[in-house]
N, C-alpha and C positions, 0 to 999 in steps of 0.2 A: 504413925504416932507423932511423928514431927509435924505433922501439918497440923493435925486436933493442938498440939503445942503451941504452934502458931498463932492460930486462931483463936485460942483462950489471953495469948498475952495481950493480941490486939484489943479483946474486949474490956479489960483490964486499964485500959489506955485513962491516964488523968484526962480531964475536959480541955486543957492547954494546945492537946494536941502534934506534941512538939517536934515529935519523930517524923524522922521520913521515909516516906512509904515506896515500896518499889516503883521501879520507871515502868510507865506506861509504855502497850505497846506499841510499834513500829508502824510508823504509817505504812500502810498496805498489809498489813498484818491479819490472820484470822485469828481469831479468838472463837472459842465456843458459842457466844454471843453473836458469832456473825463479824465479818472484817471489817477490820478498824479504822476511824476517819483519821485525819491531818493530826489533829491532837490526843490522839491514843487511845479514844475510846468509843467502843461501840457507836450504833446508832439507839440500841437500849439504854447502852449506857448515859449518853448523852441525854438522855430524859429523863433518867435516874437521877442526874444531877441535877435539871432543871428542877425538876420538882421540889431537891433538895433545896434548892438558893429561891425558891418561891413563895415553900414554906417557912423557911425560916425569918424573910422576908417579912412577912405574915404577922410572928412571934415578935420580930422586933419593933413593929410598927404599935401593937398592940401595949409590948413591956419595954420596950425603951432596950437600946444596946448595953445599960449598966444593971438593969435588971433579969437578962435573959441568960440565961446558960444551956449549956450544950444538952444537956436531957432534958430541956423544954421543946429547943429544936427536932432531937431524937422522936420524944414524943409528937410531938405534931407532923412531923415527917415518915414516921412510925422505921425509922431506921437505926441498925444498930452503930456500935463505934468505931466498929470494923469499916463500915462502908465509908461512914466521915471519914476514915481515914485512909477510904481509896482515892473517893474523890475532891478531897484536899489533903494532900499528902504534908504539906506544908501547916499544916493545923487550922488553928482558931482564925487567926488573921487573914487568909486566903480564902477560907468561908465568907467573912465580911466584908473583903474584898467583891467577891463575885455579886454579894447582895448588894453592895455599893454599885458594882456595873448594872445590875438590876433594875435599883431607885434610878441610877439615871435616864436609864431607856425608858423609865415610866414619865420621867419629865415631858418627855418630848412626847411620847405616846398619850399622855393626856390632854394635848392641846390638838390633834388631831382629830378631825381631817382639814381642821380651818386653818392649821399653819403650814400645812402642804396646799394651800388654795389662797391666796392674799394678792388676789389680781384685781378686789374692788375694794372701795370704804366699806360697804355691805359684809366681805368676808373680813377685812380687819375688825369690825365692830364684836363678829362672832366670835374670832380669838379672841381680844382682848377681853370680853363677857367671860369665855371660858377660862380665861388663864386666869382672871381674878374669883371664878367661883373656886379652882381648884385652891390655891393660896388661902382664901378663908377657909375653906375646907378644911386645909389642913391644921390650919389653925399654930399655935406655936412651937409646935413640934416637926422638925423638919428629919427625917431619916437621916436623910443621905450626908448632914452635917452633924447629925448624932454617929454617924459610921466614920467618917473620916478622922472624929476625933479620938475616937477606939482606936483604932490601926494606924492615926500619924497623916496627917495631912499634905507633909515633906516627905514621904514614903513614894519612891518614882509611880508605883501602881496606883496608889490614891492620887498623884498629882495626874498622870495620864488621862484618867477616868472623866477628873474635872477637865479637863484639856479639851477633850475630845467632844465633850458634851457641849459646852461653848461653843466649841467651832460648829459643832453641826446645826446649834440653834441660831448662833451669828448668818449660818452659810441661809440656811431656811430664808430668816427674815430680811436679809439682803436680795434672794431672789423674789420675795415676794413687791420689794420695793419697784425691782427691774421689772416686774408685770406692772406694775405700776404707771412708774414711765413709759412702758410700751402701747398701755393703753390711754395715756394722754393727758394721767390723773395727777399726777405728780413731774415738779419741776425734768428736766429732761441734764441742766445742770447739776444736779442731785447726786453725790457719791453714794453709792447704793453700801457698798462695806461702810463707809464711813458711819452711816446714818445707823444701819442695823447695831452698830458696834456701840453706838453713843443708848439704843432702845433697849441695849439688852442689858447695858450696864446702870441703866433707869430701873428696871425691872430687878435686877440684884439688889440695890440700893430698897430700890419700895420692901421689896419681902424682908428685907432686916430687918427694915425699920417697923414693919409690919407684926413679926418676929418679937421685938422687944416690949411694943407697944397693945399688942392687941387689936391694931386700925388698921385698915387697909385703907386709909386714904392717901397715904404718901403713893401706895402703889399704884394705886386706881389713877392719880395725880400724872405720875412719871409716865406712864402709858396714855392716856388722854394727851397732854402735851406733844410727845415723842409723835405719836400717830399723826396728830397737825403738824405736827413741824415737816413734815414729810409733802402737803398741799403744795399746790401751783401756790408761787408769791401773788399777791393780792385780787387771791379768788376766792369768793366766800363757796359757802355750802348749798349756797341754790343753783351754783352752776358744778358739782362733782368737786371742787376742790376744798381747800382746808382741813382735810382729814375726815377721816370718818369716825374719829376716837372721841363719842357720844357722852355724856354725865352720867351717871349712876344716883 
């Protein structure tokens, strides 16, 4: 009778989410579901979640973070409040947390497979092609800065998240500069961190401005420029050098 008790109060749960829900189990633990990974839960489990932060993902892209509430997620996730409240015991905001880690992986997942390959002009022309269709695509709605503002963008998990994402797109486009140099295309003086650091903070700058505006030409601009400036010093483009960061 205590557990049907249980389980009714959970369903019961405001959309805020605010209670905290038992501690997951032990790593190396069995569970009924089969023994449990590093972070407490299943390998079922673990897809239960995904699903949940992909869908919801979904929901919010479609109604915006100030439109969406918790039984529209439910709904499209076809899950109940109980389980929201397995797998974010911490509530609302660790939901859109996870969907924040989500939008970021998609950053980087959608300029792929051209920003894992930037060893010629040829594949820089492909990203930068790519990264600007995805940006109009998206047009002036950006998730991942509609979620940060929800949950606190000075909140260490929303600051991590952006951190991490930086770094690994910094890390990408630095090695692709180093292919670069290696194959003879770009100066050999050239600071590879330096350079990536200065194109990726072009590329923030364009999508704001993009963002505000409705153009993408500041951005199309900052990536065109950035990609030359990257050329052998005074080698035009009939011999490989000057960039490969073509007009639109």
């Amino acid at each position: 009778m205590r557990v049907q008790e249980e389980q009714e109060a959970r369903e019961q749960m405001p959309d805020t989410l605010t209670a905290k829900g038992r501690a997951p189990a032990r790593n190396g633990a069995t569970t009924k579901n089969g023994p449990a990974t590093k972070d407490g839960l299943t390998a079922k489990g673990r897809a239960t979640r995904a699903r949940i932060v992909e869908g919801a993902a979904e929901v919010l892209r479609e109604r915006g973070v100030g439109f969406t509430t918790l039984d529209d997620i439910r709904d499209r996730t076809a899950t109940s409040k109980s389980q929201l409240f397995h797998y974010f015991p911490d509530g609302k905001d660790e939901l859109l947390l996870a969907v924040a880690q989500f939008e970021a992986d998609r950053v980087l997942e959608d300029q792929q497979p051209h920003l894992g390959r930037l060893d010629s002009w040829e594949s820089w022309q492909l990203w930068r092609d790519t990264l600007v269709e995805r940006y109009e695509r998206q047009g002036d709605h950006c998730p991942l800065g509609s979620l940060f503002l929800q949950v606190g963008r000075s909140r260490p998990g929303a600051r991590a998240i952006v951190t991490e994402l930086l770094r690994q797109w910094q890390e990408q486009l630095a090695r692709g500069i180093r292919a670069l140099r290696s194959n003879g295309l770009a100066s050999p003086t050239l600071d590879p961190d330096r350079a990536a650091a200065a194109l990726l903070a072009g590329i923030q700058g364009g999508v704001t401005m993009m963002m505000s505006t409705g153009d993408s030409t500041h951005l199309r601009a900052a990536l065109d420029v950035g990609i030359e400036n990257l050329g052998m010093p005074g080698r035009g483009d009939a011999d490989g050098g000057g960039g490969g960061g073509g007009r639109a």
